[in-house]
C-alpha positions in Angstrom: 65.7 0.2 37.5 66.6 -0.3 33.8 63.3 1.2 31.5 60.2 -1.5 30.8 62.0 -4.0 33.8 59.0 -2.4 36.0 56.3 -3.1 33.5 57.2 -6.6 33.3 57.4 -7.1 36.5 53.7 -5.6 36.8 52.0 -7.4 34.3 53.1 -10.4 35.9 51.7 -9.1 39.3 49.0 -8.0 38.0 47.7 -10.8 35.8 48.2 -13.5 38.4 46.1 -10.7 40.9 43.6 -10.4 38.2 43.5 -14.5 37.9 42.7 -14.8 41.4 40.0 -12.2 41.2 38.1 -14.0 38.9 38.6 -17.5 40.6 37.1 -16.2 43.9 34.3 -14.3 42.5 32.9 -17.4 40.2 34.3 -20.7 42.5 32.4 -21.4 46.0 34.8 -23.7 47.0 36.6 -23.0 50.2 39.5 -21.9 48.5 38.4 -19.4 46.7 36.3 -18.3 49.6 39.7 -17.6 51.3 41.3 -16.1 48.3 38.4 -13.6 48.2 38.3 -13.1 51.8 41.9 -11.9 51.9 42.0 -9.8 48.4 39.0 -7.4 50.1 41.0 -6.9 53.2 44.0 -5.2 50.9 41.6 -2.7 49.1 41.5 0.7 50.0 37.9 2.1 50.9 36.8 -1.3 53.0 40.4 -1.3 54.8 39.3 2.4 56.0 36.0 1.3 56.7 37.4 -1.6 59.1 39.4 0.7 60.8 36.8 3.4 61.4 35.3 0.3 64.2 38.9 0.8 66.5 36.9 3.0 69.1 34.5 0.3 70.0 37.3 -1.9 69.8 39.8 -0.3 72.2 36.9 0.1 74.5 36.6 -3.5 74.6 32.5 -3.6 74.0 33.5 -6.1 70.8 34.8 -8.3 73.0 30.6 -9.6 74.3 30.1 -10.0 70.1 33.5 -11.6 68.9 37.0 -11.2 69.8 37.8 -11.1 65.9 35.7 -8.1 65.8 38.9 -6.4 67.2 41.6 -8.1 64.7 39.6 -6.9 61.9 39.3 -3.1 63.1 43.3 -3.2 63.8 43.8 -5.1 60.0 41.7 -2.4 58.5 43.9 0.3 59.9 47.1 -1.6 59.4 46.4 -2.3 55.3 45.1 1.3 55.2 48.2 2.6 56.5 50.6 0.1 54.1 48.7 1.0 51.1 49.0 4.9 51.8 52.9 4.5 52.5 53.1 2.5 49.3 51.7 5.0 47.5 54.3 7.8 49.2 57.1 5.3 48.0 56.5 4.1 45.0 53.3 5.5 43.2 50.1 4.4 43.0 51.3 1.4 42.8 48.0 0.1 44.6 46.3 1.0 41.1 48.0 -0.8 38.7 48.4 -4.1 40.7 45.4 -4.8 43.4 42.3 -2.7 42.3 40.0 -5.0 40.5 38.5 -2.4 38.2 42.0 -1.2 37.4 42.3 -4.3 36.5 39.3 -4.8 34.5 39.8 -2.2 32.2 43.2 -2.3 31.4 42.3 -5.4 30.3 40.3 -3.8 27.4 42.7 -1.0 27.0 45.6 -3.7 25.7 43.0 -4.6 23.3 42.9 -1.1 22.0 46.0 -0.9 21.4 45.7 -3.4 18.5 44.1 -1.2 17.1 45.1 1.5 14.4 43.6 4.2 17.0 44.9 2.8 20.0 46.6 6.2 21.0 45.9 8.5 24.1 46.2 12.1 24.4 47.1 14.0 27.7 44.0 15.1 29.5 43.7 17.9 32.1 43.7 17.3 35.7 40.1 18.7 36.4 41.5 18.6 40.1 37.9 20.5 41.3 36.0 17.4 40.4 38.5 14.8 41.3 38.9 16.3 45.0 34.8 17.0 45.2 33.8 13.9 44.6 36.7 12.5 47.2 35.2 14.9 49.4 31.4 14.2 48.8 32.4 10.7 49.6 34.3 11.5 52.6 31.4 13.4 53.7 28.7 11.4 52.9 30.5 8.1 54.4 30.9 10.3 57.4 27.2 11.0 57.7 26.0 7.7 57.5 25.5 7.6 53.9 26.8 5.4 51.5 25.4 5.9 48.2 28.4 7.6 47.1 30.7 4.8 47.8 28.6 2.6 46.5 28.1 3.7 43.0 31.8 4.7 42.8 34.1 2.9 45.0 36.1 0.1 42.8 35.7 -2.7 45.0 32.0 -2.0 45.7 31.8 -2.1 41.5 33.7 -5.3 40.9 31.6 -7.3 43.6 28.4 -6.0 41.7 29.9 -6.7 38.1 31.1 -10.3 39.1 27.3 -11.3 41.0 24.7 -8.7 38.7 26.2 -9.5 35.6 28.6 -12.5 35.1 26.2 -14.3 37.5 23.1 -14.4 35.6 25.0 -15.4 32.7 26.8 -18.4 34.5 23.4 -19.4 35.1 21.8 -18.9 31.4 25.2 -20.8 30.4 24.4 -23.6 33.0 20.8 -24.3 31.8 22.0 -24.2 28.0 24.3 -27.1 29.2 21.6 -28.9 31.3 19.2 -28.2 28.2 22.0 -30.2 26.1 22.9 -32.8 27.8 19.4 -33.9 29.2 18.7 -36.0 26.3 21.8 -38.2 27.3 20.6 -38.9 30.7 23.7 -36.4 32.0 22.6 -34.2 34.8 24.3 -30.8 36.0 23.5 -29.2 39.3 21.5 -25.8 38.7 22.4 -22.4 40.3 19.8 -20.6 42.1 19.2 -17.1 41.1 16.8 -14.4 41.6 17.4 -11.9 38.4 16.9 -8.0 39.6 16.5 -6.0 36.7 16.7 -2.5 38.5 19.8 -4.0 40.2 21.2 -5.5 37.0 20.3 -2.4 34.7 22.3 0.2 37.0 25.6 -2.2 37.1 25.2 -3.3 33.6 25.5 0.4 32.5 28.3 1.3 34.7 29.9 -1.5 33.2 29.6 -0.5 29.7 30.2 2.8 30.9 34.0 2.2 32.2 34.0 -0.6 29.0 33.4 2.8 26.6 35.7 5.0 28.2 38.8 2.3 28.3 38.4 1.7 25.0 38.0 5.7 24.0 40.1 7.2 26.6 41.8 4.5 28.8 41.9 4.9 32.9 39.7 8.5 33.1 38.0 6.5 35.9 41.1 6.1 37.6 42.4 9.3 37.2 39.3 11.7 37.2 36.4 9.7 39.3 38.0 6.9 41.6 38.0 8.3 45.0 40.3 5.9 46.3 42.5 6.8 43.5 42.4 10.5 44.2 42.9 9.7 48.2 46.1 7.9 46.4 47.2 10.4 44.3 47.8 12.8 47.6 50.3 11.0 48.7 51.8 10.0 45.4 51.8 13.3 44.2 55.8 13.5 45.9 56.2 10.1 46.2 60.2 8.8 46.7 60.0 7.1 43.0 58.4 8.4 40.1 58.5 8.7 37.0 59.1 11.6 35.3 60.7 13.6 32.6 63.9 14.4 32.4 63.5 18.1 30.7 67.2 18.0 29.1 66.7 15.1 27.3 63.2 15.4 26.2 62.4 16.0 22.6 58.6 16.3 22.8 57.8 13.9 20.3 54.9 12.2 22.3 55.4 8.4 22.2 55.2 8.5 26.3 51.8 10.7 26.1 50.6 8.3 23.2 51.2 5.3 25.7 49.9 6.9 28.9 46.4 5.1 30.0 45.6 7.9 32.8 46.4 10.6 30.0 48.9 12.2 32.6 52.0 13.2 30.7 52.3 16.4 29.0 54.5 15.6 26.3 54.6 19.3 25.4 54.8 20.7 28.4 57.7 17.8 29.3 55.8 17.0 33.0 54.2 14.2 34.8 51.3 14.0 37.2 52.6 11.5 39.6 49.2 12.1 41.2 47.2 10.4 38.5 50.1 8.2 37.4 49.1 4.5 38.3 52.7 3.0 37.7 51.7 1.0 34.5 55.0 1.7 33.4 54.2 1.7 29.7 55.7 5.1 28.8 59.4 3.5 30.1 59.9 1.7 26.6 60.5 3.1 23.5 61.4 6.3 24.4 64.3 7.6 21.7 66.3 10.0 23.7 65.9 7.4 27.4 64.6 10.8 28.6 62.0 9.3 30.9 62.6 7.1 33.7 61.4 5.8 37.3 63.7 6.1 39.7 64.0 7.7 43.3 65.1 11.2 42.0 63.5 13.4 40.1 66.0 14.6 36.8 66.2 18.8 37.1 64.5 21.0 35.9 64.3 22.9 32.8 62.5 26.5 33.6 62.3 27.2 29.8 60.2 24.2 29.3 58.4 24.1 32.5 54.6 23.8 31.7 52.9 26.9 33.1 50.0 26.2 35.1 47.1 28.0 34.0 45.1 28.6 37.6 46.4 29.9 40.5 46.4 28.1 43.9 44.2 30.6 45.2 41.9 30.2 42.8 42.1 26.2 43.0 41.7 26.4 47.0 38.6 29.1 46.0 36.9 26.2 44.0 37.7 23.7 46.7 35.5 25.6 49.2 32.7 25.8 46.9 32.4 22.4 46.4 33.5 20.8 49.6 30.2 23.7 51.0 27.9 22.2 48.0 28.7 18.8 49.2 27.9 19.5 53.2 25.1 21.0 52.1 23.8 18.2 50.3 24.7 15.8 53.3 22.7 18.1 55.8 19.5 17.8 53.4 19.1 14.1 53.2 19.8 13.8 57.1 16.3 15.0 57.7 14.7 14.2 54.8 15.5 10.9 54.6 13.7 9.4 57.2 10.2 11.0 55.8 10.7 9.3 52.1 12.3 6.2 53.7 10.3 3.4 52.0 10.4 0.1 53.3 9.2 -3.7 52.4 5.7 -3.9 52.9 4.3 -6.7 55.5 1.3 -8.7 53.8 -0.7 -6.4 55.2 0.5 -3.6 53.5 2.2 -2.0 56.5 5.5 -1.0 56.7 7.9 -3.7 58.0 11.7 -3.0 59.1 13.9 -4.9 56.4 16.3 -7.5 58.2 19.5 -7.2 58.3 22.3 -9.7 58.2 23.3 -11.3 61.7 26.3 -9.6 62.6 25.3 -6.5 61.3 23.7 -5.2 64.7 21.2 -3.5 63.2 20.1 -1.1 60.3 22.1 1.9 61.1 25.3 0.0 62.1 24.7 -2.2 58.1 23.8 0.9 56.0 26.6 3.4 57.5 29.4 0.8 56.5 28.5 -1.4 53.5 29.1 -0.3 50.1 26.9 -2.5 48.6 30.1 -5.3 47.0 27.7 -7.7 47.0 30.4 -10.3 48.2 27.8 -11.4 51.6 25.0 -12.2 48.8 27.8 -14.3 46.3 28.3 -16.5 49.8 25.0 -17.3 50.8 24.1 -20.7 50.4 20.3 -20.2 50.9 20.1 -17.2 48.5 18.2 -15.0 51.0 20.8 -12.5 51.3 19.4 -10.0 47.8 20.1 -6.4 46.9 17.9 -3.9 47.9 16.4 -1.0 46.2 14.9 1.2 48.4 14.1 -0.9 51.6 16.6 1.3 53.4 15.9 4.4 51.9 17.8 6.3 48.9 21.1 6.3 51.2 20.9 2.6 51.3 20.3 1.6 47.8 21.7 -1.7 46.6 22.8 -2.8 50.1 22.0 -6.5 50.6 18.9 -7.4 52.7 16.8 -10.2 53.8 14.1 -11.2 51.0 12.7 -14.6 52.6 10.7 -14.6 49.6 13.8 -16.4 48.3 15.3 -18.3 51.5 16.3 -17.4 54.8 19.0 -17.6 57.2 20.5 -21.1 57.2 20.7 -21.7 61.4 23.7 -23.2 61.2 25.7 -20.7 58.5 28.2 -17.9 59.4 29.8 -17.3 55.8 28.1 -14.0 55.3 29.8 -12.7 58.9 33.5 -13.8 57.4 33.0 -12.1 54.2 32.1 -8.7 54.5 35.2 -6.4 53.4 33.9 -3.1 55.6 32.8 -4.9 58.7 29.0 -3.5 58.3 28.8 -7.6 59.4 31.1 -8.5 62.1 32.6 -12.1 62.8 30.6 -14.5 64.6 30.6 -18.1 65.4 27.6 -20.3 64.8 26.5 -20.8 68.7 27.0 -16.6 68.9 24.8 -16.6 65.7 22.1 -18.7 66.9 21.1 -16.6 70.1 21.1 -13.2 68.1 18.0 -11.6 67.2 17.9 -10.0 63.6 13.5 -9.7 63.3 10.5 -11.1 65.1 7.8 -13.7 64.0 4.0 -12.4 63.2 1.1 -14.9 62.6 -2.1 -13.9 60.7 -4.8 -16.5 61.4 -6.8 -15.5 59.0 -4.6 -16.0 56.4 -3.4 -20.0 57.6 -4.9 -22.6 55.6 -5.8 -24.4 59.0 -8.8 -21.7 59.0 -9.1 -20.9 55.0 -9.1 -24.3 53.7 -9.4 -26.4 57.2 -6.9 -28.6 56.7 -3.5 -29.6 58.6 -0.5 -28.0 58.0 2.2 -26.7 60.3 5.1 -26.2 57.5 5.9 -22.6 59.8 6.2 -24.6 62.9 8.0 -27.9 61.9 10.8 -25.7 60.4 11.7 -23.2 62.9 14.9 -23.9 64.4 14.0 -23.0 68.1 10.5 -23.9 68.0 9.3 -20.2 68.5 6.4 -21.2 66.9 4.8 -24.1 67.7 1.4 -25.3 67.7 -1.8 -25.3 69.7 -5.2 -26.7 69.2 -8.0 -25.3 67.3 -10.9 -27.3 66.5 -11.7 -29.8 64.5 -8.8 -32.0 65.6 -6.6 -29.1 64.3 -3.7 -27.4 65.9 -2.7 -24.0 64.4 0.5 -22.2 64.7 1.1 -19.9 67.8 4.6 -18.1 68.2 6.7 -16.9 70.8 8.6 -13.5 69.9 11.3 -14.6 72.7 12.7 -17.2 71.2 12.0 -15.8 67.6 16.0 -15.0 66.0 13.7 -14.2 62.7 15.6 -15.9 60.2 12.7 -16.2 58.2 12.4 -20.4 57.4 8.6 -19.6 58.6 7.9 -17.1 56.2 9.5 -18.7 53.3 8.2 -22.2 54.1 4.3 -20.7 54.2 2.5 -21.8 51.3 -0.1 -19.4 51.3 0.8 -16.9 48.1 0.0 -14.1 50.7 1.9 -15.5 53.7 0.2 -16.1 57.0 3.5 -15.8 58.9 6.0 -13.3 58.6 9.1 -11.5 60.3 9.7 -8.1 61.0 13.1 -6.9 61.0 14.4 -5.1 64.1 16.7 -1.9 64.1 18.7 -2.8 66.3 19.8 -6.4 67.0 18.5 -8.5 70.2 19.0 -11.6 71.7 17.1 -14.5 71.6 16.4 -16.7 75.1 17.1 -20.0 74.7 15.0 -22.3 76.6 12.0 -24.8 76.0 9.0 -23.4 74.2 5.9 -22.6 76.3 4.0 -24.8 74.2 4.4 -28.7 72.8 6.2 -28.8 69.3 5.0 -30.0 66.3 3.7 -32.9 65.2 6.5 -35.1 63.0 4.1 -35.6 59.7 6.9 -36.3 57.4 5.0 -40.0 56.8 1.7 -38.7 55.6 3.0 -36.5 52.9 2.2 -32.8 52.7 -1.7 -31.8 52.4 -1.4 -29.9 48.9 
């Protein structure tokens, strides 16, 4: 391949990649909803996520969920495999053309190179923290916790920059237009949003943390912290085409290390670490003497200007073991202690309650053990009661998405959260499998109903549950009051959010592991329709 055909040839990859990226993570139209669904399948982590659920599926036990449940365990493996070979081929390829964040920052690396300073430097491989953090996340992920993942998988960042940041600023930008054009009688439809500010703090400053160093030191995230990258760079590392340095030709004058983003060419030392090079293909132009090229061998070697390496493999391996013990023994801590500091969401009692989960997700352990927290379920959901967490699930689960019917609940009807998730921490479902599954159960303080506070009608809870687990009964007074059955209860929470008491009267309970809902006629009459003599308050 002649020098700089390859870069062309990515930035036009990777431009119309990073185009669709954006359209899918700020459009909710079907489209994009597609586009997005198919760009997480191709990335790395939630690929080997998907394909860690192949037991269950060649057991055939998916098959009484969703047959699709299957398809998506056998995808996960078969883009896990294709991105790994691509890698062995061609380079990290996978880097400089699908990963979002890659992506994102190179985006903000062209713009330094505008600049008078826009110049990079080779940096060491640190290889002891690159392959300790791949195996702290390997560990962790194989534990049941994600936390790792989540705060450093590139996917799991991009979903959280695109809904935690860009969001709330759609939405500032949308009332500034509403606030505008109001005075012309022109109305815009408002978006819904609840602003976190723990939530938005913690990706807001890993934002401007990758922002600093692309601008100061290009891709060090890529090459130094991304564990998918790392995971990459093993099989890159003798990968059929490189690039590399052709040690004969080379005259050290360091316009290929000046142009390297990941830092990984030793001018001096006239060497290339295919592990941390992301195929950008920005050193292939403008070299004097054509010394460096990407092609399927590997020009010979020159022992006089070979680099020596300054540690020893033994003593590499020796650092290895230190860490990857550090790491298990930080895994085998939080597996016990965990549980003790778990703190949940509080019922309005002040008890603990079990968060909800989404359906699909079977239940808490099944959720927490594969999402990394992209926040692609909670972009989706039409009734906005899909939130990030904090620490609902406990320090291993923070950020993951759960129910808050403080804000909505769980449209009967809606699946999109079940076709979106990347990992499959929510399995496929179809709307009649949805509707019988059993994600929390109904609880109903009289004390706190305004039927026996302020003694008038009401029956909000009842007239919009969707299989009349609760209902109505009489009191006195002429009065009925809510009464529930837990049986038919699938607790998606239109009760709860419906109850006009600031201190809710009715409420669900999540469930750790998923049930199933009967579906039959209540034991009791349904509500009264009261839609003609207005609401009480």
């Amino acid at each position: 391949m002649k020098p700089g055909r390859w870069r062309k040839i990515r930035l036009s990859i990777a431009s119309a990649v990073f185009i669709l990226f954006l359209f899918a993570s700020f459009s909710s139209s079907p489209p994009a909803l597609i586009i997005s669904r198919i760009l997480s399948r191709i990335q790395l982590a939630p690929a080997i996520l998907r394909a860690s659920g192949i037991p269950e599926a060649l057991t055939g036990a998916a098959e009484k969920v969703h047959p699709a449940v299957q398809i998506s365990a056998v995808s996960g493996a078969a883009a896990a495999l294709i991105i790994l070979l691509s890698a062995y081929l061609f380079g990290r390829v996978y880097c400089s053309l699908i990963c979002p964040i890659g992506l994102f920052q190179d985006v903000f690396i062209d713009t330094r190179r505008k600049m008078p300073a826009g110049r990079f430097r080779f940096l060491k491989p640190f290889n002891s923290v690159r392959f300790g953090i791949l195996l702290l996340c390997t560990g962790a992920a194989f534990a049941g916790i994600m936390m790792p993942l989540i705060l450093l998988e590139p996917y799991s960042i991009w979903g959280r920059f695109t809904l935690d940041i860009a969001h709330p600023l759609s939405v500032l930008a949308g009332r500034a237009v509403f606030t505008a054009l109001r005075p012309f009688g022109i109305f815009i439809n408002l978006i819904r949003y609840n602003f976190n500010l723990p939530v938005f703090a913690v990706t807001f400053l890993t934002a401007l943390t990758l922002i600093f160093f692309a601008l100061k030191k290009g891709r060090v995230y890529c090459s130094l912290v991304c564990p998918a990258g790392t995971l990459l760079g093993l099989f890159s590392r003798k990968s059929l085409r490189r690039v590399a340095i052709d040690p004969l030709l080379c005259t050290s004058c360091g316009l290929c290390e000046k142009k390297c983003r990941t830092g990984c060419i030793d001018s001096k030392g006239k060497t290339v670490d295919s592990g941390r090079c992301v195929m950008c293909g920005d050193c292939l132009t403008g070299c004097p003497a054509d010394a460096i090229k990407y092609s399927k061998k590997a020009p010979a070697k020159s022992v006089k200007n070979r680099q020596p390496y300054n540690r020893s493999r033994r003593t590499f391996l020796g650092t290895l073991k230190k860490i990857s013990g550090a790491s298990l023994s930080a895994l085998i801590i939080p597996s016990w202690l965990i549980p003790r500091t778990r703190i949940r969401g509080l019922t309005p009692e002040g008890e603990a309650n079990t968060p909800s989960t989404p359906p699909g997700s079977k239940g808490i352990n099944h959720f927490s053990s594969l999402c990394i927290a992209c926040h692609r379920c909670v972009s989706v959901c039409p009734a906005n009661v899909l939130q990030p967490s904090l620490f609902e699930y406990g320090i291993k689960g923070i950020l993951q998405p759960v129910m808050d019917y403080r804000s909505g609940f769980c449209e009967f009807e809606c699946t999109l959260c079940t076709h979106t998730c990347p990992t499959g921490a929510i399995i496929p479902l179809t709307a009649e499998v949805k509707k019988s599954i059993q994600i929390g159960r109904v609880y109903f303080e009289k004390d706190k109903c305004v039927v026996v506070t302020g003694g008038t009608i009401c029956g909000a809870c009842a007239e919009g549950c969707p299989t009349h687990a609760v209902g109505m009964e009489p009191y006195k007074n002429g009065l009925d009051i809510p009464v529930t059955d837990n049986s038919l209860c699938v607790g998606c929470g239109s009760c709860e959010y419906i109850c006009p008491v600031p201190e809710k009267a009715i409420y669900v309970k999540g469930l750790e592991v998923h049930g199933k809902a009967e579906v039959r006629e209540p034991l009791y009459r349904t509500p009264k329709d009261t839609s003609d003599e207005g609401f009480p308050f």
